[in-house]
SEPA-142629 format. One record per atom (N, C-alpha, C): residue in one letter; x, y, z. Coordinates in pm, whole numbers, padded with zeros to 5 digits, always signed. Each point is the difference from the previous one (the first is absolute). Example, Ala and Ser with C-alpha at 12.3 -4.5 7.8 and 13.67 -1.06 7.14 Angstrom:
2
A+01319-00569+00780 A-00089+00119+00000 A+00090+00120+00000 S-00035+00105-00072 S+00082+00119+00006 S-00077+00109+00073 
***
This chain:
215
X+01198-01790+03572 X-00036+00136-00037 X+00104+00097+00053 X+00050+00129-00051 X+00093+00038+00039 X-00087+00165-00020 X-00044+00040+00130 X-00024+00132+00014 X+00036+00072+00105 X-00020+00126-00002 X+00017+00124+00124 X-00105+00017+00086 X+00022-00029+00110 X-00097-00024+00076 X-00071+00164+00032 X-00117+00026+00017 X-00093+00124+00009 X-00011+00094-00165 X+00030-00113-00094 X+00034+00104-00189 X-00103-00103-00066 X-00085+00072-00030 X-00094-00123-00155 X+00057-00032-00061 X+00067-00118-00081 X+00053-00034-00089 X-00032+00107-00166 X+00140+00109-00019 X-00110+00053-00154 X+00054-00103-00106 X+00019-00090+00019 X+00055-00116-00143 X-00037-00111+00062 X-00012-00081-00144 X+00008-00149+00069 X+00062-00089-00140 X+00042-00098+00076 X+00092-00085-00076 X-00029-00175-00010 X-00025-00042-00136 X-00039-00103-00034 X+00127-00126+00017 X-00007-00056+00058 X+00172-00055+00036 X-00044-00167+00000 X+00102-00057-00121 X+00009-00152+00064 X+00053-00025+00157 X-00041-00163+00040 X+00055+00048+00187 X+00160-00102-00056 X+00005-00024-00117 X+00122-00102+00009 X+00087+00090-00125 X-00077+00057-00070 X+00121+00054-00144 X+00114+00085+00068 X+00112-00043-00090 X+00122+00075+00027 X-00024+00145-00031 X-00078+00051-00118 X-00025+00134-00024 X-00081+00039+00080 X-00145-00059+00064 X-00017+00067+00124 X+00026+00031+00099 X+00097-00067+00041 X+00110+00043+00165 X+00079+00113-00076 X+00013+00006-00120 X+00128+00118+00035 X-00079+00141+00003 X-00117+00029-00046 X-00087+00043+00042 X-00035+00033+00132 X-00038-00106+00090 X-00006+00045+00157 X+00105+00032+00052 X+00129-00050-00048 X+00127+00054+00063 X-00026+00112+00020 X-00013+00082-00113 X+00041+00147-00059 X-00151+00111+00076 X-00126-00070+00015 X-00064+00047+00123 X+00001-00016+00097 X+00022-00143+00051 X+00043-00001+00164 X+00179+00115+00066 X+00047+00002-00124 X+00110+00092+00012 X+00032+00159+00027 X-00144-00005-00071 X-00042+00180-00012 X-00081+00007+00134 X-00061-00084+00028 X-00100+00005+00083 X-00192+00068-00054 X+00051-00050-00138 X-00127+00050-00061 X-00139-00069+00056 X-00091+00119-00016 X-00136-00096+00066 X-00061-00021-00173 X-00022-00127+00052 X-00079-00078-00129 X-00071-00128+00059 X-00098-00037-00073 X-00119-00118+00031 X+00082-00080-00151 X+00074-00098+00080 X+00003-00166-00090 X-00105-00072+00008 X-00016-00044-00136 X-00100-00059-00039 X+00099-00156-00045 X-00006-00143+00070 X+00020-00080-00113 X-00054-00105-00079 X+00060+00006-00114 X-00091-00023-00085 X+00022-00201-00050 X-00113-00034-00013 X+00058-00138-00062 X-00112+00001-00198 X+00131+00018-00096 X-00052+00059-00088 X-00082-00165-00066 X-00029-00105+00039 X-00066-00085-00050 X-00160+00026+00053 X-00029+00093+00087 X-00100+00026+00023 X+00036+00166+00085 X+00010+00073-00150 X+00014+00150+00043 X-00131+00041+00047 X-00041+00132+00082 X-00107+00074+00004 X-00012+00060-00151 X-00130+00033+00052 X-00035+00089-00179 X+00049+00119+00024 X+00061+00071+00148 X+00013+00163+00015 X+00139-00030-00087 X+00127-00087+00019 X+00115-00030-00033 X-00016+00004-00191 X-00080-00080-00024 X+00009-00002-00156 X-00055+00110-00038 X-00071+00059+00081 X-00026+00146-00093 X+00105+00077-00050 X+00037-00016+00146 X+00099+00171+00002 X+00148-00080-00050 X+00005-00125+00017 X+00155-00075-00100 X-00045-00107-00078 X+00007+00083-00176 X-00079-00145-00060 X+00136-00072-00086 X+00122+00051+00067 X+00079-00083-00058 X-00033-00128+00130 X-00005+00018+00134 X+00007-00102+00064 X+00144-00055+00056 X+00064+00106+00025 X+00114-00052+00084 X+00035+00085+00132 X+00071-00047+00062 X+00017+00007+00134 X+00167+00046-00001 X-00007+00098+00120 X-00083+00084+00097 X-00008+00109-00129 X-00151+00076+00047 X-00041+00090-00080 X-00004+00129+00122 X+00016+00140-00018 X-00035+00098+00110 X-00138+00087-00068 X-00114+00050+00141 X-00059+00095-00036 X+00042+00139+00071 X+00000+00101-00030 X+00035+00078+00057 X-00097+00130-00059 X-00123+00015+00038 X-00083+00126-00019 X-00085-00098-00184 X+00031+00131-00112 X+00009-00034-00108 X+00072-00083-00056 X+00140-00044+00008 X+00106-00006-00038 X+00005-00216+00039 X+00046-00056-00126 X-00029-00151+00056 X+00160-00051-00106 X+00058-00081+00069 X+00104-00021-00061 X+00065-00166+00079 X+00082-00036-00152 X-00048-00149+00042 X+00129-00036-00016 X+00164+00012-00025 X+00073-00022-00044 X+00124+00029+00171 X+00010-00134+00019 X+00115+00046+00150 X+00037+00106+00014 X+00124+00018-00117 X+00088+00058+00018 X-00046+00194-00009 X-00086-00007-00085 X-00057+00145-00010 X-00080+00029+00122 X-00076-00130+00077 X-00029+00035+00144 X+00132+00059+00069 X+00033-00092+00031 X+00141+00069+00051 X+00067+00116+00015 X+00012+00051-00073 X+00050+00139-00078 X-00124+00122+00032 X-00112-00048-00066 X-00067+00091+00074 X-00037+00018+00136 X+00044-00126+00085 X-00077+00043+00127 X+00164+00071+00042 X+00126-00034-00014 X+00104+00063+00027 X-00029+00163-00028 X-00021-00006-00110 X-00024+00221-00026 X-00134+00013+00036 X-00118-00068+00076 X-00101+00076+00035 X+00043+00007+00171 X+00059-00046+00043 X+00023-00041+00132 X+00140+00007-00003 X+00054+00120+00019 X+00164+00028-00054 X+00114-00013+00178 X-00083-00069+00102 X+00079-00010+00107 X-00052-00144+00062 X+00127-00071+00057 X+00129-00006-00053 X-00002+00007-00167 X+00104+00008-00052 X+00058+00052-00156 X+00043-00182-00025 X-00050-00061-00094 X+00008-00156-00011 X+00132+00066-00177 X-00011+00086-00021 X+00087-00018-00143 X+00065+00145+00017 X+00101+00034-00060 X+00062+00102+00035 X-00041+00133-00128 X-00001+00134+00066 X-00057+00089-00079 X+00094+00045-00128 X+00123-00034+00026 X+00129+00015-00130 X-00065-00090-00179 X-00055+00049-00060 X-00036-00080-00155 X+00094-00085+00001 X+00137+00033+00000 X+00102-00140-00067 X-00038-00080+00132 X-00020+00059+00090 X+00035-00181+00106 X-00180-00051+00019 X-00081+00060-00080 X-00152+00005+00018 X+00021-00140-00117 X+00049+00021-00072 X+00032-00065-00181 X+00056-00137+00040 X+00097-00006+00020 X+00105-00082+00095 X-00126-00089+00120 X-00063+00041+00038 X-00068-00100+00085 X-00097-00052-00092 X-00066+00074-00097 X-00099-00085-00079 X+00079-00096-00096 X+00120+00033+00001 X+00006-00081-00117 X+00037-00153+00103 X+00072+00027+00066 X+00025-00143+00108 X-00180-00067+00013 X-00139+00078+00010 X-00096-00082+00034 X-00012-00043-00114 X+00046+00053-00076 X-00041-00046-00181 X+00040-00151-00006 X+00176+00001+00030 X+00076-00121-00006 X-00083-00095+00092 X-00034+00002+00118 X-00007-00071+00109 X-00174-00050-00086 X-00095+00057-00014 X-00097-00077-00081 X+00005-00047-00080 X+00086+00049-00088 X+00019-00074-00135 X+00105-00130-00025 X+00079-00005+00125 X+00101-00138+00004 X-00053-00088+00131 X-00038+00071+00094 X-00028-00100+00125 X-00145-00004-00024 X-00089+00073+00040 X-00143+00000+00028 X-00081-00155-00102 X+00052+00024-00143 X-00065-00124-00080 X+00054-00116+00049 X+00122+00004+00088 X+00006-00120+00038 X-00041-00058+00125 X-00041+00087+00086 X-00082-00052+00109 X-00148-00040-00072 X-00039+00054-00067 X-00134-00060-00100 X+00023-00116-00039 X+00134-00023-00057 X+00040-00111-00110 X-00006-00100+00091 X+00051-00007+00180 X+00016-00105+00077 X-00093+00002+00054 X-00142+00099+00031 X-00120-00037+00051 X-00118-00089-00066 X+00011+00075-00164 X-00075-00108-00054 X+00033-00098-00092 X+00153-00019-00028 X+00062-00119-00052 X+00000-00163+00021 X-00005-00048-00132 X+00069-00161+00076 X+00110-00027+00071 X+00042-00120+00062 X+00129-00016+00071 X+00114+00050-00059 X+00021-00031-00133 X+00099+00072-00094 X+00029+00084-00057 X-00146+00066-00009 X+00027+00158-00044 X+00029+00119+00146 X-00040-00078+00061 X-00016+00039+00154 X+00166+00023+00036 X+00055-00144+00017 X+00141-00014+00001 X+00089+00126-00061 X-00008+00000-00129 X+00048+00059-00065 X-00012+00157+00062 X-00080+00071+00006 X+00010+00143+00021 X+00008-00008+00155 X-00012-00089+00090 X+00014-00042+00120 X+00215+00035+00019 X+00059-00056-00114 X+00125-00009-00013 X+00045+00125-00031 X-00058+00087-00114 X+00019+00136-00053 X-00025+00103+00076 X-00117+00013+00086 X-00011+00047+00126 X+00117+00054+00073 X+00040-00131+00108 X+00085-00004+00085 X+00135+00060-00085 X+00052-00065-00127 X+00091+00061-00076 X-00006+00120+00003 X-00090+00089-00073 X-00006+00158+00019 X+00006+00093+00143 X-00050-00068+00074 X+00004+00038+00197 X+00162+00005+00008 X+00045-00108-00037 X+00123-00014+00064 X+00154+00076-00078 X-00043+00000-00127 X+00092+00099-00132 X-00012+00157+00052 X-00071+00038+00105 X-00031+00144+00024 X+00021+00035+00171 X+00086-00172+00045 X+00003+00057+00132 X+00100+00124+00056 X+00088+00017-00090 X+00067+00139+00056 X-00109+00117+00039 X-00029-00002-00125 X-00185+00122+00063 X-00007+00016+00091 X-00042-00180+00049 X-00084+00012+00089 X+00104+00070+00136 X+00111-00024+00018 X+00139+00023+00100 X+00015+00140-00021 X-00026+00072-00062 X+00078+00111-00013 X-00090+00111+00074 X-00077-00016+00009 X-00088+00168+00112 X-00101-00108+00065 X-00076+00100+00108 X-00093-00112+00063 X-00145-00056-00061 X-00011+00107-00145 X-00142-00043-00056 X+00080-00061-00137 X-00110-00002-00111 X+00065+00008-00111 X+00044+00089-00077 X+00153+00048-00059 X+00044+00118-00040 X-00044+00109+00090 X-00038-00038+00098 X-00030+00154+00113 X+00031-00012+00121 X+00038+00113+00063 X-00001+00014+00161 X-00145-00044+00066 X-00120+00078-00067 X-00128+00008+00046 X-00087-00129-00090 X-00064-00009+00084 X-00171-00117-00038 X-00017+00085-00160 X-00014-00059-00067 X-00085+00023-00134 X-00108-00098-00033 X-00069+00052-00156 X-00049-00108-00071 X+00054-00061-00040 X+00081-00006-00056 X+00100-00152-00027 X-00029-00070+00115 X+00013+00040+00164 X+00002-00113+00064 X-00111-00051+00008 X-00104+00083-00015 X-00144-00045+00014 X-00039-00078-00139 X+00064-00007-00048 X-00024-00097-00150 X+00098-00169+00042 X+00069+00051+00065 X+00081-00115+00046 X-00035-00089+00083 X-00034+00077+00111 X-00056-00087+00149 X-00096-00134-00035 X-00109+00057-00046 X-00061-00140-00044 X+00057-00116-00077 X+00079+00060-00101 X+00077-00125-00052 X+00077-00131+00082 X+00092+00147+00091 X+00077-00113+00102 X-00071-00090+00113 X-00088+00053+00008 X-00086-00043+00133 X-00085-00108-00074 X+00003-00028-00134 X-00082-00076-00067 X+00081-00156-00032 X+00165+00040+00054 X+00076-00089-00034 X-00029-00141-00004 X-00018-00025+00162 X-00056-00157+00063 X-00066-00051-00075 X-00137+00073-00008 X-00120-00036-00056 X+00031-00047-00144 X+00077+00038-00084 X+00064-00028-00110 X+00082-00078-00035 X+00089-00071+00152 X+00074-00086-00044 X+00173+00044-00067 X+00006+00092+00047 X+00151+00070+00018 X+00043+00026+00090 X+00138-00022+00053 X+00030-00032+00122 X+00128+00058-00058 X+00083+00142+00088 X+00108+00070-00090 X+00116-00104+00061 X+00122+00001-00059 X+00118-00005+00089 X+00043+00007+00104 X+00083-00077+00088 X+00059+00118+00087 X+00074+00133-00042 X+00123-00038-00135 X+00027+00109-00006 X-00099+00158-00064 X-00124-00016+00021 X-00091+00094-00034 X-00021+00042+00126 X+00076+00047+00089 X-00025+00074+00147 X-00034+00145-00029 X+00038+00040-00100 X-00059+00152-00029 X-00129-00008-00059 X-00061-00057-00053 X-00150-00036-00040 X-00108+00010+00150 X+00118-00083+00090 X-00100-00074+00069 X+00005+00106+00095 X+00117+00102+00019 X-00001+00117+00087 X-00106+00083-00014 X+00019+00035-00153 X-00127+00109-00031 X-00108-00064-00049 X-00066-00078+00011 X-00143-00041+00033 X-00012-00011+00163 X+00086-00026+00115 X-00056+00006+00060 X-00044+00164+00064 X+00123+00043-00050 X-00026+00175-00011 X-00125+00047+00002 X-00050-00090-00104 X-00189+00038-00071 X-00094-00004+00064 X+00032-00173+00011 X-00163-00064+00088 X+00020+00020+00159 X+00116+00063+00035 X-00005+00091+00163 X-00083+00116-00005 X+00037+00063-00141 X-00109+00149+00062 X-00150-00031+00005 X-00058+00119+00072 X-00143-00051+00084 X-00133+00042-00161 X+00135+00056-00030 X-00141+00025-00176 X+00007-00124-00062 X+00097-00047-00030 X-00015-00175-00063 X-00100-00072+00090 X+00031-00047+00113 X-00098-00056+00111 X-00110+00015-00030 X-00041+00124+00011 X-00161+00056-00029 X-00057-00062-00165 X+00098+00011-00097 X-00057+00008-00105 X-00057-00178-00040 X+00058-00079+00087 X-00055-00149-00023 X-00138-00021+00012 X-00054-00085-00095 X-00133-00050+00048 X+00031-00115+00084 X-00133-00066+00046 X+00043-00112+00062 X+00083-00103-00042 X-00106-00034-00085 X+00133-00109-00152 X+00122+00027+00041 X+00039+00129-00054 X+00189+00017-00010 X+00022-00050+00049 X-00032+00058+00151 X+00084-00012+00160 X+00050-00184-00062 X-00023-00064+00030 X+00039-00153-00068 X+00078-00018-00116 X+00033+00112-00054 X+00077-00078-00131 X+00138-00014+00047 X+00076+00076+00084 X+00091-00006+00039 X+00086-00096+00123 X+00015-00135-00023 X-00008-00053+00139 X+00095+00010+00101 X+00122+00038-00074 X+00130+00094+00152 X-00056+00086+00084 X-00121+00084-00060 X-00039+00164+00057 X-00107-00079+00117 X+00002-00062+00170 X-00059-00014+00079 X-00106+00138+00070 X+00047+00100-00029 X-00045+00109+00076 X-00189-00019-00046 X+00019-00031-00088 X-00147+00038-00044 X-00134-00069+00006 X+00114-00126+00112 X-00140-00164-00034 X-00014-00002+00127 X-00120-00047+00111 X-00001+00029+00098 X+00015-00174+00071 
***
C-alpha cells in the first residue's frame, strides 16, 4: 500500500500485484507521494465493488471521487496534472508530445512482447524473447546519452520503463555486456526509494541480481 501517513486515502486504485501496467502506476504514486488505498485485485475472482465500477475488467483501474478510469497510461497522466509536484512530464506541448509519443512506441513495440513471452509457447516465447532484447539494445545510445531517458530528470517514460527492465530475469533476457548503458540506467531506477516502494511482494523476486530486497 503506498500512503501518507496522518491523510485518508481520497482515491483508490485497483492494481494487479504482478502486471507490468500496474507497477507503472505505483511508480508514478509512490513518486508523487500520493495518498491512495491499493486494492489488489486477482481478476479470476474479482469483487463485485471492482466489476461495477470496471466492467471492462482490466487492471489497474483508479477511483478518484466520481471520476473511474481504467486505461494505464491515462492514469498516469492524470495523476501527473492532478498532483503537479514533482512535474513527471514537462509543461512545454512539443516536449509534452515528444514524451507521449515515446510511451506510444514503448507499448506498442515492447509491452506486447512481454505479454507475448508471459503467455506464449517455448517458441513463440523465444521469438519475441529475441525481438525484445533486439529493440533494448538498437536504442542503447538513448539509453547513454542523459541520466533518464531523453531527459536530465525522472519522467514517465521512465516510469513506463522501470518495470519492463526489472521484469528482465523473470523473462529470460539477460542483456550483453556490451549493454552497460542499459544496465547503468536501470540501475539508476530501481535505486530510487519511489521504485522500492512501488513493488508488491511478488516483484521484489522477479529480479534476482537486486539482493537489497530479500531478507
Amino acid at each position: 500500500m503506498v500512503t501518507t501517513a496522518n491523510r485518508k486515502p481520497v482515491m483508490s486504485i485497483f492494481s494487479s500485484e504482478t502486471g507490468i501496467e500496474s507497477h507503472r502506476v505505483r511508480i508514478v504514486l509512490a513518486e508523487k507521494k500520493i495518498s491512495a488505498e491499493i486494492e489488489f485485485i486477482n481478476l479470476d475472482e474479482p469483487p463485485e465493488d471492482f466489476i461495477d465500477l470496471n466492467p471492462y475488467g482490466t487492471l489497474p483501474a483508479l477511483v478518484d471521487r466520481d471520476l473511474v478510469l481504467h486505461n494505464s497510461r491515462i492514469i498516469m497522466e492524470y495523476l501527473d496534472e492532478r498532483f503537479p509536484h514533482p512535474p513527471l512530464c514537462s509543461v512545454d506541448p512539443v516536449a509534452r508530445a515528444r514524451f507521449r509519443t515515446i510511451i506510444q512506441r514503448i507499448d506498442d513495440d515492447w509491452y506486447p512482447l512481454v505479454a507475448e513471452i508471459e503467455a506464449s509457447s517455448d517458441k513463440k516465447a523465444a521469438k519475441a524473447r529475441k525481438l525484445l532484447k533486439e529493440r533494448l539494445i538498437s536504442v542503447m545510445p538513448v539509453f547513454a546519452a542523459q541520466p533518464y531517458f531523453m531527459s536530465d530528470e525522472f519522467t514517465l517514460v521512465d516510469c513506463v520503463l522501470a518495470p519492463l527492465l526489472w521484469r528482465l530475469p523473470v523473462l529470460g533476457i539477460e542483456l550483453p555486456k556490451q549493454a552497460d548503458a542499459i544496465k547503468a540506467y536501470s540501475k539508476r531506477l530501481f535505486e530510487r526509494e519511489s521504485f522500492l516502494e512501488s513493488l508488491s511482494e511478488e516483484e521484489k523476486y522477479f529480479n534476482a541480481e537486486d539482493s537489497r530486497l530479500r531478507g
